[in-house]
C-alpha positions as CSV (number, residue, x, y, z in Angstrom):
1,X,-6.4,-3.2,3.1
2,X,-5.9,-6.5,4.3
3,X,-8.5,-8.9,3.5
4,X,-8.6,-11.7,6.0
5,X,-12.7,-12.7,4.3
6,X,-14.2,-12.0,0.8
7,X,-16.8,-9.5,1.7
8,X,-18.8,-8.7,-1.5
9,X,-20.6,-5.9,0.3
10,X,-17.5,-4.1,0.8
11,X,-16.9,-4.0,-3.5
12,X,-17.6,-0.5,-5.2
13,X,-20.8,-0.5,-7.6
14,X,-20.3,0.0,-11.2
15,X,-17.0,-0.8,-11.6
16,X,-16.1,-2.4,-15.5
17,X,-17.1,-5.9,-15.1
18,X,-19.7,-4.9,-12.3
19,X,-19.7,-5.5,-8.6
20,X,-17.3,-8.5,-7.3
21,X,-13.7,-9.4,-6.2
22,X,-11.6,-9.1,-9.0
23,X,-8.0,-11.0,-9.3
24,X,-4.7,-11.2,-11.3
25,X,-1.7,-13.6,-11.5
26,X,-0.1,-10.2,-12.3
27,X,1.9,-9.2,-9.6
28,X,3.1,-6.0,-10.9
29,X,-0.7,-4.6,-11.8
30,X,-1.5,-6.0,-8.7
31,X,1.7,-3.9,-6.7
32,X,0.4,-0.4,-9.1
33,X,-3.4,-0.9,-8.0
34,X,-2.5,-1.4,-4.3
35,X,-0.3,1.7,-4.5
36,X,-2.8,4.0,-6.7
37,X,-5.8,2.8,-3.8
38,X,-3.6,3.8,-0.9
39,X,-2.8,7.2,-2.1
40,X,-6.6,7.5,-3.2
41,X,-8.2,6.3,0.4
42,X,-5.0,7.0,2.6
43,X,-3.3,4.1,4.5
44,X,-0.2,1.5,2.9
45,X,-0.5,-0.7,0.0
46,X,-1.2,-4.3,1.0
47,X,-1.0,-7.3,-1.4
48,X,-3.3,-9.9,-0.5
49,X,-2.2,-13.7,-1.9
50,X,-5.2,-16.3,-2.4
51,X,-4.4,-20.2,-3.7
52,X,-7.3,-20.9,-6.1
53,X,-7.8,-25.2,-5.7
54,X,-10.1,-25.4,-8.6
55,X,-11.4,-29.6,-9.1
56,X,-13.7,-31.1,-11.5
57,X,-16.5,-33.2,-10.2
């Protein structure tokens, strides 16, 4: 799916680390999981990109 917002409602329960967005630098695990949750819930694999600015205060 393309995620235009972070929605946490939208994140399955129980999954390893709990309920959230989770995110790699990996692209290739990323490209695998998009693929393996399209043939799962139908539809085409999407990558979505985010650019983290992280500052200190």
């Amino acid at each position: 799916m393309d995620i235009k917002v972070i929605d946490l409602a939208m994140c399955r329960p129980y999954k390893d680390f709990g309920e959230g967005f989770y995110l790699t630098v990996m692209k290739e695990r990323s490209e695998k999981m998009a693929k393996r949750v399209a043939r799962i819930y139908g539809g085409s694999p999407v990558l979505n990109g985010f650019e983290i600015v992280v500052s200190s205060i």
